[in-house]
C-alpha positions in Angstrom: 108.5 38.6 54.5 108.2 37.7 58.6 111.1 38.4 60.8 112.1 36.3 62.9 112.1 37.2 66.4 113.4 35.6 69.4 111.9 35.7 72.9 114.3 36.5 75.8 113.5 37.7 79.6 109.9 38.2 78.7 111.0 40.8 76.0 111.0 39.8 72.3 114.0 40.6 69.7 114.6 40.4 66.2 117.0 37.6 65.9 119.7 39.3 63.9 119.3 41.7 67.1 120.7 38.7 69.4 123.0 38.0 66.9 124.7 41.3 66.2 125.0 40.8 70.4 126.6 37.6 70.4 128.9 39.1 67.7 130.2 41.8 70.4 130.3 39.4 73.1 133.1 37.4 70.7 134.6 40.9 69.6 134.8 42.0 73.5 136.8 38.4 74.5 139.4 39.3 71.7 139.4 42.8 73.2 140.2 41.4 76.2 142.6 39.0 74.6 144.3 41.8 72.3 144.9 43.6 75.4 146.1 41.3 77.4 148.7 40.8 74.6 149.4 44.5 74.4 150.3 44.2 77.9 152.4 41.6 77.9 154.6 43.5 75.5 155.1 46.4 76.8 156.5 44.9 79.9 158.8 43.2 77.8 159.5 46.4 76.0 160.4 48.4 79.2 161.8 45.1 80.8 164.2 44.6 77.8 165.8 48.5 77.8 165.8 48.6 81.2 168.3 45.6 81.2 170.2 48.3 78.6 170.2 51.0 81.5 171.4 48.3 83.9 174.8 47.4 81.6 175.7 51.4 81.3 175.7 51.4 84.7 178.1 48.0 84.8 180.4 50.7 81.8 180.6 53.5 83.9 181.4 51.3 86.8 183.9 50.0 85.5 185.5 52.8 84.0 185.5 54.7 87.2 187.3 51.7 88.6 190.3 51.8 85.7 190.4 56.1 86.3 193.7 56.7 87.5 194.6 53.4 87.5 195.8 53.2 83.9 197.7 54.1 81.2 197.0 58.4 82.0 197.8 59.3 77.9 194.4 57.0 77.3 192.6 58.2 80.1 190.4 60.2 77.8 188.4 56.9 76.2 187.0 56.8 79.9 185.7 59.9 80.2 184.3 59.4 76.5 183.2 55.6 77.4 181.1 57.4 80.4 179.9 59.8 78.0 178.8 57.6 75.5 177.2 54.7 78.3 175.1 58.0 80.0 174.1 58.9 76.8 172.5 55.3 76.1 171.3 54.9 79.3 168.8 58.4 79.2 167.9 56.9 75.7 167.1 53.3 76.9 165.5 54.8 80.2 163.3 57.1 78.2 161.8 53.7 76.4 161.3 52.3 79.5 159.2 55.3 80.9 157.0 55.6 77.2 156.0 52.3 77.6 154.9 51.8 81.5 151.7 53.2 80.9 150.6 50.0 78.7 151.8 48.2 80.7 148.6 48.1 83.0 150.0 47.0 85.9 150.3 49.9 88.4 152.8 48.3 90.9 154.9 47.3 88.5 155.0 50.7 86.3 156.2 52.2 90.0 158.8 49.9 90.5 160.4 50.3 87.5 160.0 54.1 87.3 161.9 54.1 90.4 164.5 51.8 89.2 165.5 53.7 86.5 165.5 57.4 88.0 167.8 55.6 90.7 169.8 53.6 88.0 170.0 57.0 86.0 171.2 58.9 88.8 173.8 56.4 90.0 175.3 56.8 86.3 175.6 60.6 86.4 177.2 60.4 89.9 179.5 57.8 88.8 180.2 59.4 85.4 180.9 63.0 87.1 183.7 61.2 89.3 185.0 59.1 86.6 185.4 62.4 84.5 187.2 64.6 87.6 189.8 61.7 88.3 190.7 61.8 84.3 190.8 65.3 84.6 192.8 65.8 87.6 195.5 63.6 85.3 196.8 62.1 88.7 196.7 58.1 89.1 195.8 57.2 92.2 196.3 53.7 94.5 194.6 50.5 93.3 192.0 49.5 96.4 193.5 46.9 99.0 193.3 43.1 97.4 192.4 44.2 94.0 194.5 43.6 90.8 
């Protein structure tokens, strides 16, 4: 039996030689493709907790906002509800950070590493004064034109 062989560049190759090339070739493009896709969702699977970390803040904002301005025997649930929003937030930022480095944009992995730490931060500060106006147990003036 006489193999087949295929001439290329001056050099001659079995055919199932060029062949089992060609078959990488395809194999590489899906590669290519496969990661592209694998990129594409892990931005969305930092993008969509980070949008998590970015409504605790919107909790503990508000609940600083309503400290000493409400009903002081209930004043606990917003020391719990800043509690409870921190708590998500360090979760929701800590899938944001695992999935950045899929994400294979560098730029991009900075940004939002930065956004989060600052978001993250932000909630503890706002958090700690939410929890020292509950605990001080004093009410204290609603701001000029609010309410």
């Amino acid at each position: 039996m006489q193999e087949m062989r295929v001439e290329a560049i001056g050099v001659k190759f079995p055919a199932l030689a060029l062949e089992l090339v060609d078959r990488r070739q395809d194999l590489f493009a899906v590669d290519l493709e496969a990661l592209a896709a694998l990129q594409r969702a892990a931005r969305t699977a930092a993008e969509v907790p980070l949008a998590c970390v970015e409504a605790c803040r919107a909790v503990v904002v508000a609940a600083e906002s309503l400290a000493g301005r409400s009903n002081l025997n209930a004043s606990s649930d917003l020391a719990v509800a800043c509690l409870l929003a921190g708590a998500a937030a360090q979760g929701a930022g800590a899938n944001v950070l695992v999935n950045l480095p899929a994400v294979g944009d560098d730029a991009f992995a900075q940004e939002m590493r930065i956004r989060v730490t600052s978001l993250l931060e932000q909630i503890e500060s706002i958090s700690a004064a939410t929890r020292s106006i509950v605990g001080s147990g004093q009410l204290r003036p609603v701001p000029a034109g609010a309410g």
